[in-house]
Structure formats: structure tokens, C-alpha cells
N, C-alpha and C positions, 0 to 999 in steps of 0.2 A: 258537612258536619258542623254542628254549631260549636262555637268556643266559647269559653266566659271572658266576660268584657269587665267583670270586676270582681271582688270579693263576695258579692249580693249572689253571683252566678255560680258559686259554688256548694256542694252538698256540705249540709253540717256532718258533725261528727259522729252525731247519734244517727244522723240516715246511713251515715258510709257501715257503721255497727251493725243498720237493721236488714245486713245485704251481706250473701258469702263475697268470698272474693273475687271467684268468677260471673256471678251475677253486677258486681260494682261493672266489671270490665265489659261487659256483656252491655253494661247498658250506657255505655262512654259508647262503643259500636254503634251500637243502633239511634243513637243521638237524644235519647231518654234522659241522660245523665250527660253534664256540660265536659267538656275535653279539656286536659290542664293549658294553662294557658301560654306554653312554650312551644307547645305544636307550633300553634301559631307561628311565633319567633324566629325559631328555628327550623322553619317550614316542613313539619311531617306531622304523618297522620296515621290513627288505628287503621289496620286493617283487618285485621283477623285475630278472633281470638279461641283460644281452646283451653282444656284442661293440661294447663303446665306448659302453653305455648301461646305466644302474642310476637306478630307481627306487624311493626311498622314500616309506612312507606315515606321515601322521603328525597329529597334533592337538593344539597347544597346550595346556596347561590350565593354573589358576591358578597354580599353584608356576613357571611360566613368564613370571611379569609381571612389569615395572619399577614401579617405587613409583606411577609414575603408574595403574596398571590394565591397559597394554594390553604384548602379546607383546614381550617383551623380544629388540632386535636381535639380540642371541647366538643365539637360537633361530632365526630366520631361517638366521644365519651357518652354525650347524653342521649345519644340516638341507643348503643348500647346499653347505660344504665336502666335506661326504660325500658325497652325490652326485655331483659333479662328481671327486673325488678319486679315490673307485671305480668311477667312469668309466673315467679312465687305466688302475686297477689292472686293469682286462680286458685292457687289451691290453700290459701286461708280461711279459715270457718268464719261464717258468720259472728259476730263479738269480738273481732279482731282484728289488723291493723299490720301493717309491716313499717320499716324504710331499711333504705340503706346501710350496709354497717362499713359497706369497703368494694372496693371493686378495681380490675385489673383489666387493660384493653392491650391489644398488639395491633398497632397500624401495619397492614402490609404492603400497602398501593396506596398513591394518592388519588383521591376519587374525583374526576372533572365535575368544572361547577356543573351544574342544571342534571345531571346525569341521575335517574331514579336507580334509589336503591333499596332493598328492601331488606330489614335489620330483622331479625329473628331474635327468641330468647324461648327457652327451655330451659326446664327447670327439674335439677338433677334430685333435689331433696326435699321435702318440706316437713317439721316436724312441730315440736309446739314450741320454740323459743328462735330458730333460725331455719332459712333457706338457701339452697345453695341452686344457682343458675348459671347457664353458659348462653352465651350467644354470637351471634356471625351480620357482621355486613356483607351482600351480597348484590352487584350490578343486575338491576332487572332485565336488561338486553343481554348484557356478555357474558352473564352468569360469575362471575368473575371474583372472589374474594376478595374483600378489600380489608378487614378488620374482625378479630375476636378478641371475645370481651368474656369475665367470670365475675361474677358476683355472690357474695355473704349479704342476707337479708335478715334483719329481729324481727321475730314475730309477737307484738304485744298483743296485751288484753288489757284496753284501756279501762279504769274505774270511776264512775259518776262521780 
């Protein structure tokens, strides 16, 4: 999957406009369209996507811990916020735009470093001003719960 290496590697605003929002995500998958550049980072990636559901895959690893040793909540958070986030972004019309308004996650397990897992988001609602999404971390071997996460998305329509 390619990443963007800089600001030059990503879609303007009018391309992101001239795309529904399961076509934008559709074409991050198929490597059409550059991946944001936290995949990277924070080592996950698109897997799957559908109408009102985006799956990433992904594995902690040390540069991911809190002083204590174990996956630092953030990494839960964003693994979640995206998910659930580009949930919503499937079912935005074309000439329109989301982010984040708030989001809520429940750590249940601590997830071992390197251990794939694969972070779901569904998307409970999408109307013309907000979105509403749930999602789940899940171990790809143990099947295992590890975190649920809710998210409120705005849905703009931005003006030239």
C-alpha cells in the first residue's frame, strides 16, 4: 500500500469533493488514492471496505507503549477513531466532507505488542449534518475483544 511521504502526496480538496465517500475509501484500498500518513506511524492499514463498514488491520509494537510497557491508550483511540470515522465517510455524498466531532472508546484487554488485530467501524447513522458509528478491536487469532469505541461525525459541505 503506498503512503504519502509529504503534503505534495495528498488529494486536494476539490479531488476529495469530486468522489462519494465510499469511492475516496475505495480508492485509499486499492492504492489509487495515497493512505493517511499515520498508518504508517502507528503501523496499520485499510483492509476492507464497504458501505457503512471499514476495516483496519494493525499491530502494536514498542514505539506504541506507555512508560509503563503496555499499548498506549492513543493507539487503541486512533485505531478506533478511524475506523468508526471512515465508517461514516462511506456513506457521505459526493460534495462533502466529514471529521470528528467526539468519540468514546472502552479498553477491555491489553493487547500484546506485535499481535494483529483487526479494528472494525459501522456506521449506525448518516444523515446531512452528522454521523453516528460504533466499532470493536478484535485479536485476528484469538478472536478476542479487546476495545469498543462510538463515535459523532459532522458532515460538511464545504464552499469554494
Amino acid at each position: 500500500m503506498f503512503y504519502a511521504q509529504g503534503p505534495e502526496d495528498l488529494l486536494s480538496l476539490a479531488q476529495v469533493l469530486d468522489l462519494s465517500g465510499h469511492a475516496f475509501m475505495q480508492g485509499i484500498l486499492d492504492g489509487t488514492h495515497p493512505a493517511p500518513p499515520i498508518g504508517k506511524t502507528l503501523n496499520y492499514k485499510l483492509r476492507e471496505v464497504g458501505e457503512g463498514r471499514i476495516i483496519f488491520r494493525g499491530a502494536p509494537l514498542f514505539e506504541h507503549c506507555n512508560p509503563m510497557g503496555t499499548v498506549h491508550g492513543g493507539w487503541y483511540g486512533t485505531l478506533l477513531d478511524s475506523a468508526m470515522a471512515c465508517a461514516v465517510m462511506t456513506k457521505v455524498p459526493k460534495g462533502s466532507v466529514y471529521t470528528t466531532l467526539e468519540y468514546k472508546i472502552n479498553i477491555l484487554r491489553s493487547i500484546p505488542l506485535g499481535m494483529k488485530v483487526d479494528t472494525t467501524g459501522i456506521t449506525d447513522h448518516t444523515g446531512r449534518s452528522t454521523g453516528i458509528a460504533h466499532g470493536e478491536i478484535r485479536g485476528v487469532e484469538d478472536g478476542k475483544l479487546y476495545a469498543t469505541g462510538t463515535t459523532t461525525c459532522i458532515i460538511m459541505t464545504p464552499t469554494a
